[in-house]
N, C-alpha and C positions, 0 to 999 in steps of 0.2 A: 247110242249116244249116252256119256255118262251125265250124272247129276252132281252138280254142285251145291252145296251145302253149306255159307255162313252160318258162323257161331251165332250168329245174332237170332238163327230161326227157333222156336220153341217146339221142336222134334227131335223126341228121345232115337235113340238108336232102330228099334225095330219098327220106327214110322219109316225114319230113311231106308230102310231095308226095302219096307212095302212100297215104297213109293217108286225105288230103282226096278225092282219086278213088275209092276204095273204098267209102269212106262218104259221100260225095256223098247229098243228096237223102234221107237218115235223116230223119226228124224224132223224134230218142228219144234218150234218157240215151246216152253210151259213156263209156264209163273206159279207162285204161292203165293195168295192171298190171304187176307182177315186176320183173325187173332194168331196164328204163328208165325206170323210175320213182326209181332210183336212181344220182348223179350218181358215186358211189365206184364201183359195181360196172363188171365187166367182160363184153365180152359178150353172150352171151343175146341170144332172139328176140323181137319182141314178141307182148305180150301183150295183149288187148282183150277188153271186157266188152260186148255191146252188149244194153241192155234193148227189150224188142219184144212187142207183144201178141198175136202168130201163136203157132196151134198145131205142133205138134211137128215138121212137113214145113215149114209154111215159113219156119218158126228152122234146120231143117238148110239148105234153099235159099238163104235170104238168107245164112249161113257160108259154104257153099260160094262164092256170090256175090262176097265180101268179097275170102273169100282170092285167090279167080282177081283179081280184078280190081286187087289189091296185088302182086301177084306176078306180073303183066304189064308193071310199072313196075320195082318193087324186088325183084330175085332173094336173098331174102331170108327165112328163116322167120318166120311169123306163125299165131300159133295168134288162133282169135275164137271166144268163148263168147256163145252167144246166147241171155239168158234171159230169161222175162217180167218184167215193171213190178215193185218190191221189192214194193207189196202184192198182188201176185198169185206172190211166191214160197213154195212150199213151204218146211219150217223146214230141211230141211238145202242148199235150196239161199239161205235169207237167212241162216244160217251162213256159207255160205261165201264169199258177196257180202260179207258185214257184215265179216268176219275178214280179209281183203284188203286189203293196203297198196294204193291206187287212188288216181287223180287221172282228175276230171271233167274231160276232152274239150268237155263241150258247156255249159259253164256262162259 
């Protein structure tokens, strides 16, 4: 699945590079979240959301997965939140999805 990219995100070239390799081969929602979602701010790591319908071991695997594989490219912090589909989240975790400044990656 490819990623999409507004001008408005504050990632220089070899983040989008790292982030296409990382998530390579997803077929599922991601978001960017936090400060590159924001063209004023300074700054900050990225942030990503990635929806996924694995139980609890292989939403940590496929994170760990992400990051190693971002961070092989770009020496750079990157946090990735791996949660299931919005109708299979729990209410304090579609609080906290829903409450989230975010931009759709895969739309």
């Amino acid at each position: 699945m490819a990623l999409h990219f507004n001008s408005k995100l504050r990632l220089d070239k070899q983040q989008k590079m790292a982030l296409e390799i990382a998530l390579e081969h997803l077929e599922t929602e991601i978001y960017l979240f936090g400060s590159r979602t924001n063209p004023d701010s300074k700054g900050g790591d990225v942030d990503v959301f990635v929806l996924n319908d694995g139980n609890q071991e292989e939403n940590y695997i496929l994170q760990k997965k992400i990051i190693r594989k971002y961070q092989q490219i770009c020496d750079e912090r990157i946090d990735v939140i791996v949660l299931p589909p919005v109708h299979s989240m729990e209410y304090a975790q579609k609080v906290f999805f829903e409450s989230t400044e975010k931009v759709c990656l895969t739309s």
